[in-house]
MARBA-3410 file (N, C-alpha, C, O; in Angstrom, 1 decimal):
66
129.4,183.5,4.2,128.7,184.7,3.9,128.0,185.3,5.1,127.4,184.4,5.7 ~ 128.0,186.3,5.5,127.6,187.4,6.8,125.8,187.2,6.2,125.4,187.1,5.1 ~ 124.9,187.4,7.8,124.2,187.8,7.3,123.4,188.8,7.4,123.7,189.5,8.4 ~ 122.4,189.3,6.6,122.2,190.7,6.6,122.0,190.9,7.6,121.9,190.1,8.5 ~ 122.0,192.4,7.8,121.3,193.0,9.3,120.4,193.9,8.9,120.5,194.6,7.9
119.6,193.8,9.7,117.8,195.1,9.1,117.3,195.1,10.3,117.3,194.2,11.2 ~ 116.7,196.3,10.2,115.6,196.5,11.3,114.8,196.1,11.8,113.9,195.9,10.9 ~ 114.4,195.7,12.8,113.0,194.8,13.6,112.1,196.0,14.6,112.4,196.5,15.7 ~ 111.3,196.3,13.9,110.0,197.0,14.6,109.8,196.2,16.2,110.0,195.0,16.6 ~ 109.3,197.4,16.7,109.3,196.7,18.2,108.3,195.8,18.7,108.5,195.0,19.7
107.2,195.9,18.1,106.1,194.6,18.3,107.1,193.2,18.0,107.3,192.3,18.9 ~ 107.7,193.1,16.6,108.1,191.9,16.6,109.5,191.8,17.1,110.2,191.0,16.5 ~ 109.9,192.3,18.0,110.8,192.4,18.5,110.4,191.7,19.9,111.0,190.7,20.4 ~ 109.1,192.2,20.5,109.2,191.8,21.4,108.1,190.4,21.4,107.8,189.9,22.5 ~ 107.5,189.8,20.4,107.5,188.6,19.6,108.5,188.0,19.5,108.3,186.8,19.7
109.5,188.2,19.4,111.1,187.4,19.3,111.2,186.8,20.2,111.4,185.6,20.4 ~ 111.2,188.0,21.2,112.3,187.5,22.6,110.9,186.7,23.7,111.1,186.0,24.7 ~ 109.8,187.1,23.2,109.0,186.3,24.2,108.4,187.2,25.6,108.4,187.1,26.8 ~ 108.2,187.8,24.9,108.2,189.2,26.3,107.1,190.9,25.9,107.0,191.6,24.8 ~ 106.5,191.0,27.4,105.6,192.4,26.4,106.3,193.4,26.3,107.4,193.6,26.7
105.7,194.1,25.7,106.5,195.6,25.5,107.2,196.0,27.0,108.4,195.9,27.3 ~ 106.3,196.5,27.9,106.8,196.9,29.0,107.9,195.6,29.4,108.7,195.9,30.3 ~ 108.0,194.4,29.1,109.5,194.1,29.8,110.4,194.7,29.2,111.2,195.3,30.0 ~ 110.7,194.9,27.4,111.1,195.2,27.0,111.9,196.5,27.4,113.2,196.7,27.6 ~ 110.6,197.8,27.6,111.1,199.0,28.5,112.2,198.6,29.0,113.4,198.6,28.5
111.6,198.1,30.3,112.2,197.7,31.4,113.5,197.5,31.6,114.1,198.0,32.6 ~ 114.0,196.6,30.5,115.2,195.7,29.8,116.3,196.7,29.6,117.4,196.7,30.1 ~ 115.4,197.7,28.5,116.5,198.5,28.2,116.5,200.0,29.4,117.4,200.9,29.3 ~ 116.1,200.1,29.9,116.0,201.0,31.2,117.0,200.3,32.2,117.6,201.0,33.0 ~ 117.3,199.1,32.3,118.1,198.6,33.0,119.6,198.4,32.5,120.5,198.2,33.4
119.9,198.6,30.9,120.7,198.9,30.8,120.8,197.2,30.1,121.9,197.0,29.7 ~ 120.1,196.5,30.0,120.0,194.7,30.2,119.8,194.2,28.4,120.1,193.2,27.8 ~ 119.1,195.7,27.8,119.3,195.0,26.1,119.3,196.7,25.9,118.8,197.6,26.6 ~ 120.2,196.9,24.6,120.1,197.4,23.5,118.7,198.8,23.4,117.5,198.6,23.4 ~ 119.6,200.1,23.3,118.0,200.8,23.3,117.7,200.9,21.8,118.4,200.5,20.9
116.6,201.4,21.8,116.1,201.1,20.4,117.0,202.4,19.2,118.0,203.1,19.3 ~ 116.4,202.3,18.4,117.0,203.2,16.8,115.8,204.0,16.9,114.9,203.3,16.9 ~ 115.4,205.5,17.0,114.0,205.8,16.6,114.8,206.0,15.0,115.9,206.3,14.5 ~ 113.2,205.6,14.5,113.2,205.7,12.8,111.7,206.7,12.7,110.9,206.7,11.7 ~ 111.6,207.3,13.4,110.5,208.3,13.0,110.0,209.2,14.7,110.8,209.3,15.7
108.6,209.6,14.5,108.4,210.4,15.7,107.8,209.8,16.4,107.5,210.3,17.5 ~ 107.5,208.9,16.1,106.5,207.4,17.3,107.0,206.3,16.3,106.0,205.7,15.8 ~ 108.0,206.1,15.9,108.9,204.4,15.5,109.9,204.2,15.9,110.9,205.0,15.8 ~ 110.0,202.9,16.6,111.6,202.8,16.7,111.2,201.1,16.5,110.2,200.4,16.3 ~ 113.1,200.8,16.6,113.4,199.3,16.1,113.9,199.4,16.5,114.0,200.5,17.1
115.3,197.5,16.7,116.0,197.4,17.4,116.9,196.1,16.0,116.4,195.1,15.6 ~ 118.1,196.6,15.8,118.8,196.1,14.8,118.7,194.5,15.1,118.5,194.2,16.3 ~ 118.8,193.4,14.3,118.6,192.1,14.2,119.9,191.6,14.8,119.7,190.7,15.7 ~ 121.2,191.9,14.4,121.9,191.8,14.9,122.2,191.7,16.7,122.9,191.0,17.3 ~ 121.4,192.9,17.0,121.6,193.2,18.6,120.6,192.0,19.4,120.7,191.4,20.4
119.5,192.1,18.0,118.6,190.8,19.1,119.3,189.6,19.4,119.4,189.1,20.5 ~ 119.8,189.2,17.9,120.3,187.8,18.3,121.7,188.1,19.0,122.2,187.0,19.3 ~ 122.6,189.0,19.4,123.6,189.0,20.8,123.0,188.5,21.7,123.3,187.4,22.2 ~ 122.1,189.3,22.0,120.9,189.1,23.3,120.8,188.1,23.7,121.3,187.8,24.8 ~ 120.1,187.0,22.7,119.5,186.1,23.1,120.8,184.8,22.7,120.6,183.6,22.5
121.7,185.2,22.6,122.8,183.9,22.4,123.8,184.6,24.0,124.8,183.9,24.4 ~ 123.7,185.5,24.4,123.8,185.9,25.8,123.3,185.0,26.5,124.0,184.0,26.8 ~ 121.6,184.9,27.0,120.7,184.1,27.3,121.1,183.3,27.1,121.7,183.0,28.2 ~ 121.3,182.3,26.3,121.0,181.4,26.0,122.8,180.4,26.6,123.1,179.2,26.7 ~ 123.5,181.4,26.7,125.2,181.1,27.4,125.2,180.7,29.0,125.7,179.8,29.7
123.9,182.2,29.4,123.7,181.7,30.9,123.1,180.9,31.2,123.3,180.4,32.3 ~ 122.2,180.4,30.6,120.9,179.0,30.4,121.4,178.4,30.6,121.5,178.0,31.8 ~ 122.2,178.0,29.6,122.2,176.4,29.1,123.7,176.2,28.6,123.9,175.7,27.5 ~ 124.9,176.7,29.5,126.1,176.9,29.5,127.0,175.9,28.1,127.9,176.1,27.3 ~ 126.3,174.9,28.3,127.2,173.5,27.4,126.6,173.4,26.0,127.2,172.6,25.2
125.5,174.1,25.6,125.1,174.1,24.4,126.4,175.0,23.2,126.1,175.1,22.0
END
């Protein structure tokens, strides 16, 4: 069974990945994660799906043999 995908607000987004907002910027200004979804006129998220690419990216260049 797949699992769902939903939106992650960007506070806990960048709660996830372990990082403040401005790395986050940064990240996606570099072209390095995913830009966000705006969901209003000052909201945006970043799909659940895209985080965990991200960080199973990371986690390939880490720690190669896992």
């Amino acid at each position: 069974m797949e699992k769902p995908d939903f939106v992650v607000r960007k506070k806990e987004t960048c709660r996830m990945l372990g990082v403040c907002s401005e790395t986050l910027r940064q990240w996606v200004k570099k072209g390095e994660f995913p830009p966000p979804i705006q969901l209003g006129a000052r909201a945006v998220g970043w799909m659940q799906s895209d985080i965990d690419a991200f960080l199973e990216r990371r986690r390939q260049v880490s720690r190669p043999k896992l």
